[in-house]
Structure formats: C-alpha cells, structure tokens
N, C-alpha and C positions, 0 to 999 in steps of 0.2 A: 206843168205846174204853172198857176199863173198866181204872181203876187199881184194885191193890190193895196192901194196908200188913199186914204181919206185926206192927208194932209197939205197934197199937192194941185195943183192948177188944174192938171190935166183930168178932165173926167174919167168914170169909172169904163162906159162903155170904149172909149178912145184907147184907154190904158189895155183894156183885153185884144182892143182890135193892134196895139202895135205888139203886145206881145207873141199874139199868132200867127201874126206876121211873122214876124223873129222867126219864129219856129220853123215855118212853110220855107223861108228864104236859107236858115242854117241847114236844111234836109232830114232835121226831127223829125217831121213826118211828110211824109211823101203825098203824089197825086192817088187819088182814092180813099187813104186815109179818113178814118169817120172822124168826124168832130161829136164832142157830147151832146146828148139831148137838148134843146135851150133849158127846160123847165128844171131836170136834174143839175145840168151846171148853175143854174142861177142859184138852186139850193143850195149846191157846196159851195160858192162862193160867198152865198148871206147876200145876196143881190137881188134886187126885181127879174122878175121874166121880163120885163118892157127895156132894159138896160142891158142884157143877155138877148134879145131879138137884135137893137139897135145897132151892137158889136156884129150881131151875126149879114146881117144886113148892111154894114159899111164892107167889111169884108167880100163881099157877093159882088156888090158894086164895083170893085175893085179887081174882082178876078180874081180873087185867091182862094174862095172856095163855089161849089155848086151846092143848091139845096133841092130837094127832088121831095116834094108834098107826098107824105105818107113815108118816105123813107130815110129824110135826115139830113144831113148837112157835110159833105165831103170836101176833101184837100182839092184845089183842081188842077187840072196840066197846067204847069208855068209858062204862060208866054214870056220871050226870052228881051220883047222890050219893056213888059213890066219891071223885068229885075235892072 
C-alpha cells in the first residue's frame, strides 16, 4: 500500500520510490517479486504514467528493482552494500 500527500515538499514520484524502498528493505517483498504495471499503478493511485515511470526508474538506478521490456518490473537481489 502506498500512501501519498500533495501537502508536503517531497514529490509524488520520490514519495513512491522511498516507500518501495521501505518495503524491499523491511522483507515485504522479496527478490523476484513483481512490482505493478506502471500504467495500472498510476491508475490506482490517481497519478500520471510519467510520475509512475520516474519512481520506477529511480528505483532501477538504484538496484532495487530489475525491469525486463515485455515482462514488468521485479524486486531485485539485494546487494548487501546497498543496505
């Protein structure tokens, strides 16, 4: 579940990428793990696709998920000096 706040400093794409964070680092969900569609999450959330890419896209950069073109967006192996 991801909350988000229009009231605060921190943008909307930032706010998803620290909460999945959260999640990958508490062990909610594990390496392999699918992450949502971009287009479907943007929906539930009331969000642009372009703000739902950019979350999915800082994430990536970071190693904390893999995206495989045609197949989605998954949890990745933790490297142990990311954490």
């Amino acid at each position: 579940q991801i909350y988000l706040s229009n009231s605060g400093q921190e943008p909307i794409y930032a706010q998803i990428t620290r909460q999945i964070k959260q999640q990958i680092l508490l062990a909610r969900c594990g390496p392999g793990d699918a992450l949502p569609s971009i287009r479907p999450f943007g929906q539930e959330l009331r969000i642009s696709v372009i703000t739902t890419k950019r979350a999915y896209e800082d994430l990536e950069r970071d190693g904390f998920i893999l995206t495989q073109q045609g197949r989605g967006s998954f949890v990745a192996e933790q490297n142990p000096a990311l954490l």
